[in-house]
C-alpha positions, -999 to +999 in steps of 0.1 A: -551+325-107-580+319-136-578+329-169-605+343-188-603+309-202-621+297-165-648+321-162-679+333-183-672+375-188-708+383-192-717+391-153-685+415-157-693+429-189-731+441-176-716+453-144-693+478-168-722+483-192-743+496-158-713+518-145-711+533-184-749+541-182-747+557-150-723+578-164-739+588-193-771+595-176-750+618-154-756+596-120-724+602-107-736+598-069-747+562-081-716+554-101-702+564-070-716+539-050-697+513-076-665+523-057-656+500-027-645+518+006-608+518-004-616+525-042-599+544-065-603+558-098-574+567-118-563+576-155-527+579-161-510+610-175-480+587-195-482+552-217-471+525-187-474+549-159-465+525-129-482+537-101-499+574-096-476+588-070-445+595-089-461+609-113-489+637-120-522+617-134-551+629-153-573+614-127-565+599-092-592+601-070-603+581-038-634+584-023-628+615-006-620+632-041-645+611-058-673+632-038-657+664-044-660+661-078-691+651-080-702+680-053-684+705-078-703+687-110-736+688-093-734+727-086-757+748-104-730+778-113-700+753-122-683+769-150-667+741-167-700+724-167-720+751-182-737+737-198-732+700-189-715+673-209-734+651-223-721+619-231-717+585-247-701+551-235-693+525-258-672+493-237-661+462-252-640+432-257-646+424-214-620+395-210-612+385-173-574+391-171-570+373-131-592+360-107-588+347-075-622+331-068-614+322-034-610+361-025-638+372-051-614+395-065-612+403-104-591+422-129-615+427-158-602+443-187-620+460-213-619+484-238-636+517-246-647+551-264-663+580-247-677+606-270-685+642-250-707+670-267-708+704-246-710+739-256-712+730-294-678+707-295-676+671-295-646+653-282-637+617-287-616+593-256-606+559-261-582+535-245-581+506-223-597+500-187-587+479-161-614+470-134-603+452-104-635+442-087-647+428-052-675+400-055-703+419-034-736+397-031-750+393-069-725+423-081-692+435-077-675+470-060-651+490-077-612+482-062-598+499-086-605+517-121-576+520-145-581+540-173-556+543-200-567+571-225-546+557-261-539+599-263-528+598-225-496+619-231-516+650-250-523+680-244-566+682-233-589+711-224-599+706-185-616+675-186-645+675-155-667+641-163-654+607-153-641+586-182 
């Protein structure tokens, strides 16, 4: 496996500067369409949470959920969304963690604050991500996402945007 040592970071960090836009500009269908067939999109409820099947998460979604969310967030009378987050991605310090060139696979890690403003309250998120990415043409697809909120173990308010 490569070290970050190996390969240049910049493709990797535009690729998670893009999926941070499309966030913020609330193009989830898009951001969607990050996500390989098989993948997945996960924030852990605990500090070191091992997998997200032992365990309840704040977030695990595959596709399947991915669109459900995004069906519920895209409906004019959704409560929780009333009215809609508006929000701010700041990512930084992209290092490439593994590679396996041969493969085209990646695990990108990165870190990163989300600020949220909705119904007169502001909230602040900030942690660590993991990507793992799939080489696809001139980009990469979404493996996995792995976000690990530095507050992951406190209590929140329902939480309805993607991280």
């Amino acid at each position: 496996m490569a070290t970050a040592a190996d390969i240049d970071a910049a493709p990797f960090e535009r690729f998670l500067i893009l999926e941070a836009s499309l966030l913020d500009t609330r193009r989830f269908r898009e951001w969607m369409g990050l996500f390989a067939e098989d993948g997945t999109y996960w924030v852990p409820a605990l500090p070191d949470q091992e997998d997200p099947f032992g365990q309840a998460s704040l977030f695990y979604d595959d596709r399947d959920l991915m669109k459900t969310r995004i069906d519920r967030l895209e409906h004019p009378r959704i409560h929780v969304q009333t009215p809609p987050s508006r929000t701010a991605h700041l990512v930084g310090n992209a290092i490439v963690e593994e590679a396996d060139e041969a493969k085209g696979e990646y695990l990108v890690g990165s870190t990163f604050i989300m600020v949220e403003y909705r119904d007169d309250q502001q909230r602040v998120f900030a942690g660590h991500q993991r990507h793992r990415l799939r080489r696809d043409g001139a980009s990469f697809l979404i493996v996995q996402k792995r976000v690990d909120l530095i507050n992951c173990d406190s209590a929140f308010e329902a939480m309805a945007v993607p991280i």
